[in-house]
C-alpha positions as CSV (number, residue, x, y, z in Angstrom):
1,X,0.0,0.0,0.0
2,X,1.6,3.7,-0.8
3,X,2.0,5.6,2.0
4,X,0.1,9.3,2.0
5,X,2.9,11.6,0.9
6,X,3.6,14.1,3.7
7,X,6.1,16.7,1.7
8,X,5.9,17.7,-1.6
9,X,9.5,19.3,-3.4
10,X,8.3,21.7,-6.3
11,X,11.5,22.4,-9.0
12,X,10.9,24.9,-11.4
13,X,13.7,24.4,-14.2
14,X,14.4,25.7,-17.4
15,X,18.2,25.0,-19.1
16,X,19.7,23.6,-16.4
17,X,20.8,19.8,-17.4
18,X,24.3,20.3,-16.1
19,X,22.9,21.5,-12.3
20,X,20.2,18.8,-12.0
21,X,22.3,15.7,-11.4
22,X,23.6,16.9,-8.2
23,X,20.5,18.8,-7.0
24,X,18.2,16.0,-7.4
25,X,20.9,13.7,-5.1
26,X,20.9,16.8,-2.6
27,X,17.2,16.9,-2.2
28,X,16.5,13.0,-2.1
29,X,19.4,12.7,0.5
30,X,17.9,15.4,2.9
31,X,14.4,13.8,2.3
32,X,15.3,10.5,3.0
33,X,17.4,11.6,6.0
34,X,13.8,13.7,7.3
35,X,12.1,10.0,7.3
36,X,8.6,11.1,5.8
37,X,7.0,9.9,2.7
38,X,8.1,12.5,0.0
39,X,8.1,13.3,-3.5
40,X,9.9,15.6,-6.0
41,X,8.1,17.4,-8.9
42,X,10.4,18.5,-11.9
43,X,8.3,21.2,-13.4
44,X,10.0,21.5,-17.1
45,X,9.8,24.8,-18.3
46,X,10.0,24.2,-22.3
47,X,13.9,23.3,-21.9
48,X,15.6,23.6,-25.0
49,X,19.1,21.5,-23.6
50,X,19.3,17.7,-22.0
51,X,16.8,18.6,-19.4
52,X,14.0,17.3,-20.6
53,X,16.0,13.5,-20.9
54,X,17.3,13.5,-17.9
55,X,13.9,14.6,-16.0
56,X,12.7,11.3,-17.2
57,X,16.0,9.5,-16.2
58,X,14.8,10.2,-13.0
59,X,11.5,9.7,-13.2
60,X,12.7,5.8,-14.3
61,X,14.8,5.2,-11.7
62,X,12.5,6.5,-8.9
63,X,8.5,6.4,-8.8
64,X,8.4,9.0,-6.1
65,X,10.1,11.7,-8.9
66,X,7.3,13.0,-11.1
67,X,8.1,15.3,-13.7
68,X,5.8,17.9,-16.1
69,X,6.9,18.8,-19.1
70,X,5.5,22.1,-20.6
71,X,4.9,22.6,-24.4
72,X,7.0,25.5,-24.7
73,X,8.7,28.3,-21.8
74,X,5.9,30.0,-19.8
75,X,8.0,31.6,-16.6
76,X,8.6,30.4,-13.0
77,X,5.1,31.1,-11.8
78,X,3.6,28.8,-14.6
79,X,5.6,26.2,-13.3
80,X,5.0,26.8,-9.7
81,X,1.5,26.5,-10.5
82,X,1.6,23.2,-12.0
83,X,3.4,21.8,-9.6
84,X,0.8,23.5,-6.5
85,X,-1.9,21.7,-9.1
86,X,0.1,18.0,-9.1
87,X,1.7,18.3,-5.4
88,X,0.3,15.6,-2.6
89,X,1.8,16.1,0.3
90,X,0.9,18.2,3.6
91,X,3.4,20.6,2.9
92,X,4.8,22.0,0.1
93,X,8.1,23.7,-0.9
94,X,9.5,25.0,-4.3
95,X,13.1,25.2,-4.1
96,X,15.1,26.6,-7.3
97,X,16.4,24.2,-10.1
98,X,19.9,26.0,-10.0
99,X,21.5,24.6,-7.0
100,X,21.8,27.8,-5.2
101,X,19.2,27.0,-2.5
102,X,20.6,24.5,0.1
103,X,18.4,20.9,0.5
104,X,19.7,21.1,4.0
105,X,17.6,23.9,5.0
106,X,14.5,21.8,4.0
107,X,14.3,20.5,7.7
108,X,14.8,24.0,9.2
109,X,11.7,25.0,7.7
110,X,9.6,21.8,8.5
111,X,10.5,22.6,12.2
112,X,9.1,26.2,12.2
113,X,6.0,24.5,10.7
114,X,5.8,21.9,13.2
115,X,5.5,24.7,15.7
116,X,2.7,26.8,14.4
117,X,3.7,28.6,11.2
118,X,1.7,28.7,8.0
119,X,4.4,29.4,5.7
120,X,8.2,30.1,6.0
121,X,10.1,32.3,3.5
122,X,13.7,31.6,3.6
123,X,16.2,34.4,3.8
124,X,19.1,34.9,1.4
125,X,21.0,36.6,4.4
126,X,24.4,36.4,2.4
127,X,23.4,36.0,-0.7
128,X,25.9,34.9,-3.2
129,X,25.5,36.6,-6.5
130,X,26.4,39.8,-8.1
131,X,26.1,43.0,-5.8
132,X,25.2,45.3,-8.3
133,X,23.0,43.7,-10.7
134,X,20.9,41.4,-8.6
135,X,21.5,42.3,-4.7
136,X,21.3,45.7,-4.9
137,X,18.2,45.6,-6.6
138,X,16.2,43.0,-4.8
139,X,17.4,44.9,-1.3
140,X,15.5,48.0,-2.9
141,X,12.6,45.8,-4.4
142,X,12.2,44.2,-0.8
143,X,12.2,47.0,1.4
144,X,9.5,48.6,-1.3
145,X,7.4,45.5,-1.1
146,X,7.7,44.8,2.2
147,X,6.2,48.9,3.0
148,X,3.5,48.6,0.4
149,X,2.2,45.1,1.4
150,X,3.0,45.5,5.6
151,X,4.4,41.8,5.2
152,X,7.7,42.5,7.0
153,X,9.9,39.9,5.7
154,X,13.6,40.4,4.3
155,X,13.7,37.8,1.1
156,X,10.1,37.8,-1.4
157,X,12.8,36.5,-4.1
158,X,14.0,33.7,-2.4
159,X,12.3,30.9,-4.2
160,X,12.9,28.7,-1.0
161,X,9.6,28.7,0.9
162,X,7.5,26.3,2.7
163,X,3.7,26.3,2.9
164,X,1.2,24.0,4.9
165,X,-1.3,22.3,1.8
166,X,-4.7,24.2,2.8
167,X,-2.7,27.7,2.2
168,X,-2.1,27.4,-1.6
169,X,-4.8,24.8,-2.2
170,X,-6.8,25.8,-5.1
171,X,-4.7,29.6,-5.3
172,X,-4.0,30.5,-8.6
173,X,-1.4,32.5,-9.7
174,X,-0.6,34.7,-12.8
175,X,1.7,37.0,-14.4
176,X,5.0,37.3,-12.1
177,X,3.0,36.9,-8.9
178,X,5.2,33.8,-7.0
179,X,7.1,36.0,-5.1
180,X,3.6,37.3,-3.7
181,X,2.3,34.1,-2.1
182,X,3.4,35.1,1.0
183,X,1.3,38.5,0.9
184,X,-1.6,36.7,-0.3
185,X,-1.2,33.5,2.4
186,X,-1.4,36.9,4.9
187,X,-4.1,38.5,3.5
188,X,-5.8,35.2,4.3
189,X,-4.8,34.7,8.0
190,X,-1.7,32.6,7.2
191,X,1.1,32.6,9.8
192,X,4.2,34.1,8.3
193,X,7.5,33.3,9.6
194,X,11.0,33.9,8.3
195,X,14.3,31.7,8.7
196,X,18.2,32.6,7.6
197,X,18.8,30.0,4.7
198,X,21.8,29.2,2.8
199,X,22.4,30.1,-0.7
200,X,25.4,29.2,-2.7
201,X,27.3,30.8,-6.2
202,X,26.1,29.3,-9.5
203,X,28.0,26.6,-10.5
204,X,26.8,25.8,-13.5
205,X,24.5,28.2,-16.6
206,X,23.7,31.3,-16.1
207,X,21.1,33.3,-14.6
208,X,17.9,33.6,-16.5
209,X,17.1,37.1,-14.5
210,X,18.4,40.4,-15.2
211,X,18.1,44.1,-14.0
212,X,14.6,44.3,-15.9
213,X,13.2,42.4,-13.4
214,X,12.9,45.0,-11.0
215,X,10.9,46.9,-13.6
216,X,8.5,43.5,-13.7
217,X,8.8,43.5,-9.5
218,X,7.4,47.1,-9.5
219,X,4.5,46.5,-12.0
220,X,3.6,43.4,-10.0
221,X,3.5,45.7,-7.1
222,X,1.2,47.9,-8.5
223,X,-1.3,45.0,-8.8
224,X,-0.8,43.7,-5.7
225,X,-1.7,47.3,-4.2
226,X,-4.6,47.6,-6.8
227,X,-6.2,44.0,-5.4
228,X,-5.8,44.6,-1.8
229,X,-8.0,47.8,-2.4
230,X,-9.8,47.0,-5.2
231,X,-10.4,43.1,-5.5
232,X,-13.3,42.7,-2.6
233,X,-15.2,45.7,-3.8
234,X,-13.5,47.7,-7.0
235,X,-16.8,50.1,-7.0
236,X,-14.9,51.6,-3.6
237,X,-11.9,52.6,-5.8
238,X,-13.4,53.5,-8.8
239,X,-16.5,55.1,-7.4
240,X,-14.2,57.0,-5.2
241,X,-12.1,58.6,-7.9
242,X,-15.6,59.6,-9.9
243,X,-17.4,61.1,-6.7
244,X,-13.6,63.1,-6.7
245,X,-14.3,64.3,-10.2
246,X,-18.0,65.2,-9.9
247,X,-17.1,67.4,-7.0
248,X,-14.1,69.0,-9.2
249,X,-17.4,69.7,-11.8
250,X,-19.6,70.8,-9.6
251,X,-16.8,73.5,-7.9
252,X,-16.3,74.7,-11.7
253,X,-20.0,74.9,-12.3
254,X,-20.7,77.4,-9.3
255,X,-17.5,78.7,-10.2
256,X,-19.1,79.5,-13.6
257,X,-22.7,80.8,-11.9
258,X,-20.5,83.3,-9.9
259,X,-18.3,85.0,-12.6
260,X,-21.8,85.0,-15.0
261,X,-24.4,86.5,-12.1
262,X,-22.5,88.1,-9.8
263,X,-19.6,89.7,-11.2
264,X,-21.2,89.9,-15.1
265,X,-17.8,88.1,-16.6
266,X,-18.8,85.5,-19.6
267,X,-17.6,82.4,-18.6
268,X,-17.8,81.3,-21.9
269,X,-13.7,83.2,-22.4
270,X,-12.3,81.4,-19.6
271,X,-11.7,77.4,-19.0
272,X,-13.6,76.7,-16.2
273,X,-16.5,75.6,-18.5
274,X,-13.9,73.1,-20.3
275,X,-13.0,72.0,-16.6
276,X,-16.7,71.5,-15.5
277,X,-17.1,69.5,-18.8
278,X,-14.1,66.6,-18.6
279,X,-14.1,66.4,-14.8
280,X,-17.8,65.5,-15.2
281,X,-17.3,63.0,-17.9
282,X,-14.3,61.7,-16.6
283,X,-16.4,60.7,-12.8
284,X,-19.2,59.3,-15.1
285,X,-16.3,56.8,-16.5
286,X,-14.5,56.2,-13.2
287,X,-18.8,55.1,-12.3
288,X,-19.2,53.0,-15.2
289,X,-16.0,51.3,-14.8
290,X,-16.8,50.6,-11.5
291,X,-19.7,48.9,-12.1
292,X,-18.4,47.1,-15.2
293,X,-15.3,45.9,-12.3
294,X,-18.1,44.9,-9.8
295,X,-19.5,42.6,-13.0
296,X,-16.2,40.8,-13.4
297,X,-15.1,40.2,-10.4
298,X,-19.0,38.5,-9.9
299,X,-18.0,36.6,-13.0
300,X,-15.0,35.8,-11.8
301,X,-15.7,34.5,-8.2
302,X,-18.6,32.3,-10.0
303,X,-16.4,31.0,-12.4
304,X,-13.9,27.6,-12.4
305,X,-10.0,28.5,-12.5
306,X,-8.7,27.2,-15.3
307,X,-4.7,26.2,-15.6
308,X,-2.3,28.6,-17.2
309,X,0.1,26.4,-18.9
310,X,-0.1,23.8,-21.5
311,X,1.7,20.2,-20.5
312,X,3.5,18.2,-23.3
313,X,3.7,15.2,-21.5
314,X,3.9,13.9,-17.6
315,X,5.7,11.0,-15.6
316,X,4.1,9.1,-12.9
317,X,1.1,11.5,-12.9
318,X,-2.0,9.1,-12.5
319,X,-5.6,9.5,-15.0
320,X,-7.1,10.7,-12.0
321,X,-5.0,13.9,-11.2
322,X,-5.3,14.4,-14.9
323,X,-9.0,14.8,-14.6
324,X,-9.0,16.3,-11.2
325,X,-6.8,19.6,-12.5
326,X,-9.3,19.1,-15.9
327,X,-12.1,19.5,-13.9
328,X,-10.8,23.0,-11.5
329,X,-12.5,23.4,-7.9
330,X,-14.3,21.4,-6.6
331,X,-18.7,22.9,-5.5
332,X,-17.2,22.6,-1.7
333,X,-13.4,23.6,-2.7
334,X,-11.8,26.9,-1.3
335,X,-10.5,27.7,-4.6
336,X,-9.2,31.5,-4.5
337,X,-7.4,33.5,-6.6
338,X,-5.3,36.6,-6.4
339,X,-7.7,38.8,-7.0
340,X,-9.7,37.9,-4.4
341,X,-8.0,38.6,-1.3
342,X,-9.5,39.0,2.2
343,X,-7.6,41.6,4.3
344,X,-6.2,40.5,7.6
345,X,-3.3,41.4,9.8
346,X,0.2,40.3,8.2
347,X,1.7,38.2,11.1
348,X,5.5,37.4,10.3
349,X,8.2,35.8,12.6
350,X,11.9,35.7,12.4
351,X,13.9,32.6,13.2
């Protein structure tokens, strides 16, 4: 009889044949050294080298190795996703297919679980890559995120988390938005704590990230703001901004009553009529597209997720899990998305 799987390893990888060899070994040897039923999901993302091959190398020699190859290259949250969708265990941790991220820390993070924590977000605390181009950057990128979202944690890049099942279950992620699960496992209640990983130099490829990621970090922040004040009830924040402009109209309408009745200036050879005008049209908008917002986020909650990613083929994935993913949420699920967060106070510890 297979035993339930308690711990679920998620590896995003794209290109990196030559690191996968040694990472797999690393991962297996701290999981078997742990002593609970485990497995490892490969999630290919459209490799173009030997990774594909040696994915299923793996997946022969070991049952509890299951890998997903994508049709072509979709990012690191496509991948993440798929392997949230596929993963079976109680808990769930991605860990980076470069071999930067340390195996070792695996059982660190099961402990902080153990005692009471939703999900722990490891910490890059001497982080081994290029100062200028990537640390300087994400130190910036972190603070920023970590003011704007009032989850106080050092590391959102550090693909090294761990979650307990029922906080991702049925989440679905677009865009960029991995390095946001934590905010949105806090907007939900989640338990956030924070523990000093290890992180080692690349050994092996090259980085698939460059300075124009900040640029995508930003924009993704801009969304992340937008749903925690929008997502529950966009009509607030749109209705807000129109009620703004109607009262801008309405100024430059009495505006234009006064110059015309009491001081006998034609307000026709001034702006304010022009003012009155686009202010007014512009809160009718704001209006409308509140209401059309308050439509599709109806449409949305009522609707089933569907997967972003297209899978080639799979490797010890069973018909039924197939069909389950085929079929989205289940009537009873708690399928959420990140547009629908519920606000709540961000509680983050520090191991």
């Amino acid at each position: 009889m297979e035993q339930e799987i308690q711990i679920s390893i998620i590896v995003p990888v794209f290109n990196e044949a030559d690191a996968l060899v040694d990472l797999c070994q690393g991962i297996r040897r701290e999981l078997t050294q742990i002593g609970q039923p485990w497995e490892i999901i490969f999630v290919d993302d459209g490799s173009t080298d030997r990774t594909d091959e040696i994915l299923d190398e793996f997946a022969d020699q070991d049952r509890r190795i299951r890998v997903i190859h994508f049709k072509r290259n979709l990012g690191q949250t496509a991948a993440m996703m798929a392997g949230f969708d596929y993963a079976r265990g109680d808990v769930i941790i991605p860990i980076d297919g470069d071999g930067q991220n340390d195996p070792a820390d695996i059982a660190k993070m099961l402990d902080l679980l153990d005692k009471g924590a939703d999900v722990v977000s490891g910490w890059r605390k001497d982080r081994q890559d290029d100062y200028i181009q990537r640390n300087v950057p994400s130190i910036f990128a972190n603070k920023l995120i970590s003011f704007v979202s009032g989850v106080r944690l050092h590391d959102f890049g550090c693909s090294l988390k761990a979650y307990k099942r029922q906080v991702v279950q049925g989440i679905r992620l677009y865009g960029e938005m991995h390095r946001f699960l934590p905010i949105y496992a806090s907007w939900h209640g989640a338990k956030i704590s924070e523990v000093v990983v290890n992180h080692y130099p690349r050994k092996t490829g090259s980085s698939k990230y460059g300075l124009e990621r900040v640029v995508k970090v930003l924009l993704d922040l801009l969304v992340v703001k937008f749903l925690d004040r929008a997502a529950a009830k966009p009509m607030y924040v749109f209705g807000g901004c129109g009620i703004f402009s109607l009262a801008i109209s309405l100024i430059a309408f009495f505006w234009m009553l006064e110059l015309k009745l009491r001081e006998n200036i034609s307000f026709i050879q001034t702006p304010v009529p022009l003012i009155a005008v686009m202010t007014f049209m512009i809160a009718m908008m704001c209006i409308l597209l509140g209401l059309l917002a308050e439509m599709i986020m109806r449409t949305f909650h009522e609707s089933q997720g569907k997967p972003i990613y297209n899978i080639r083929s799979t490797r010890n994935l069973s018909e039924e899990e197939h069909r389950r993913r085929d079929s989205g949420p289940s009537e009873n699920g708690s399928a959420h998305a990140i547009a629908s967060p519920v606000a709540a106070n961000s509680r983050v510890e520090h191991d």
